[in-house]
C-alpha positions in Angstrom: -70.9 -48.6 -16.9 -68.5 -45.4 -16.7 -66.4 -44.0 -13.4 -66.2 -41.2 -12.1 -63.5 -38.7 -13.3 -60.8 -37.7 -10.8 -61.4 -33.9 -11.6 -65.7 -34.7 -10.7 -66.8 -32.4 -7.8 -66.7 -34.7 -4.8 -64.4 -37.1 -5.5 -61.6 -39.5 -3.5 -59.2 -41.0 -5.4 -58.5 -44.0 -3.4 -54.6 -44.6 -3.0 -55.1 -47.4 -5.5 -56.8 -45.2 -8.2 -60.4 -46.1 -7.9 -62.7 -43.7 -7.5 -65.6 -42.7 -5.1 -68.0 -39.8 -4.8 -68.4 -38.2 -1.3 -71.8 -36.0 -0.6 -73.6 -34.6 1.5 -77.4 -34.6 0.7 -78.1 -32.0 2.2 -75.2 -29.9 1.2 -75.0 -30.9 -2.1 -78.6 -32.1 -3.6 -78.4 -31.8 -6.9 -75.0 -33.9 -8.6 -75.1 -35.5 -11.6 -74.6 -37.9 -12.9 -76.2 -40.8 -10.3 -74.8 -43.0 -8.6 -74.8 -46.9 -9.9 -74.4 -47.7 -6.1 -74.8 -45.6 -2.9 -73.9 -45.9 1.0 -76.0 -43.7 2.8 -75.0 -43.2 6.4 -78.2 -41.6 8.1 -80.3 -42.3 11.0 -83.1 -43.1 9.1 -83.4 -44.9 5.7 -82.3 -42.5 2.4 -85.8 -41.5 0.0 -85.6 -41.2 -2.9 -82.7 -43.2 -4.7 -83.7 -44.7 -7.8 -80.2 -46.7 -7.9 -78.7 -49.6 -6.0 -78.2 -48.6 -2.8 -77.8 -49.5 1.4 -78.7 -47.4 3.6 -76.4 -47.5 7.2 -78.0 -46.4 10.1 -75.1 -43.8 11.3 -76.5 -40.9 13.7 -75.0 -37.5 12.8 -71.5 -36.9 14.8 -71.4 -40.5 15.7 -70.7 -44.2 14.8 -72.7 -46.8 13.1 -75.4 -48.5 15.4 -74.2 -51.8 13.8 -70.7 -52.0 12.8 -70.6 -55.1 11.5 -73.7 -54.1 8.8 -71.5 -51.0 8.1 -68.5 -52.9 7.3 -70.6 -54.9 5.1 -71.8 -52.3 3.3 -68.3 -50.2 3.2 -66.5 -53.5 1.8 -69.7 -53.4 -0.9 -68.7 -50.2 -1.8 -65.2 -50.3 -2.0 -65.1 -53.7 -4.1 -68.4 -52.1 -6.8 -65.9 -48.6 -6.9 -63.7 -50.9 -9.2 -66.2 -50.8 -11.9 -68.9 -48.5 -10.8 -69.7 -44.8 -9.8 -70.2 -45.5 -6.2 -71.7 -42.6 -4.1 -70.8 -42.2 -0.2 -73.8 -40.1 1.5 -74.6 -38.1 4.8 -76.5 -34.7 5.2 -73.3 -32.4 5.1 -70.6 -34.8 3.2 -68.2 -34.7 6.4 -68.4 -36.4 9.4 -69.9 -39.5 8.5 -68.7 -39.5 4.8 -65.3 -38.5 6.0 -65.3 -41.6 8.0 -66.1 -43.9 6.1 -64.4 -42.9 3.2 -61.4 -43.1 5.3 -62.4 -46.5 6.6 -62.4 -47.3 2.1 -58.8 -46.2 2.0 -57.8 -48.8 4.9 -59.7 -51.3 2.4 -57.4 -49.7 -0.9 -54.5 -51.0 2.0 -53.6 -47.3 3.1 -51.7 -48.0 6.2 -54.6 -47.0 9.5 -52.2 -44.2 11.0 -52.7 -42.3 7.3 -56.6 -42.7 6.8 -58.0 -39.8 8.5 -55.0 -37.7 7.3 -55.5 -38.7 3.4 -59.2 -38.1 3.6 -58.7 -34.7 4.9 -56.0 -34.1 2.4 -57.6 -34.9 -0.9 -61.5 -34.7 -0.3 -62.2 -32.5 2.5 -60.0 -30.6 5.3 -62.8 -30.6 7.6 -63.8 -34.2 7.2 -64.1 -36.7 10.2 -65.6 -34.4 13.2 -65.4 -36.3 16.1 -63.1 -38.0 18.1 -65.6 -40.9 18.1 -65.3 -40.9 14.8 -61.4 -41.1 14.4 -61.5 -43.6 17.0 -63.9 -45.8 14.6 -61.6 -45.7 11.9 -59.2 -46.7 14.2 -61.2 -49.5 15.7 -61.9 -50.8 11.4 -58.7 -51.0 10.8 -57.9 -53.2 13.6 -60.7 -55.6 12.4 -59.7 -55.1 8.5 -56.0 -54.7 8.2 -54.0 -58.2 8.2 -50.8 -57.6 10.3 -47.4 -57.6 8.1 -45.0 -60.5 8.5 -42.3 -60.2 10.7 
């Protein structure tokens, strides 16, 4: 299988190197090429992808209904993105996608208090909308970061 390319439309290079697509179906419906794995954070199931994919139910300017099946599916992506064109989905490609992709760089072990700012910095300036939403990455990294030694 081939990766993304750092210069592809869309994509986060995590602080590690790998590689992740951001989209928003609705913003962006036509990218090539596909996805071998998606994540797509909607409020009702994704139609239409002929890949591997999970499908988080996220409502638009909020938070996962269930965190714990977003986790899962965020730690999925992040560990396939080492191999794979993985594909981060919501309608627009901002809120939603800007969260979790910042929750990805927490996994890549970005240090929490950088997440939202990295995110906004190398995919999207207007990514992660809410304060909700800041407050989830906040609230992942607390169940996904180990604490350093003292």
């Amino acid at each position: 299988m081939s990766l993304w390319s750092a210069t592809d439309d869309r994509v986060l290079t995590l602080p590690s190197g790998r590689l992740v697509r951001g989209r928003g179906l609705q913003a962006h419906p036509e990218m090539t090429p596909d996805p071998d794995f998606g994540v797509y954070l909607l409020h009702a199931p994704v139609e239409g992808a002929t890949w591997q994919h999970r499908w988080v139910d996220w409502p638009d300017f909020g938070v996962p209904t269930d965190p714990e099946d977003a986790d899962l599916a965020l730690a999925e992506a992040w560990r396939r993105a080492a191999d794979e064109r993985v594909e981060v989905a919501c309608m627009g490609g901002l809120g939603r996608t800007g969260t979790a992709l910042a929750c990805l760089t927490i996994l890549d072990g970005l240090p929490a208090a950088d997440a939202i700012a990295y995110v906004r910095a190398h995919y999207e300036h207007g990514a992660i909308e809410t304060p909700g939403q800041a407050a989830y990455v906040a609230d992942f990294a607390a169940r996904h970061q180990q604490p350093h030694p003292a």
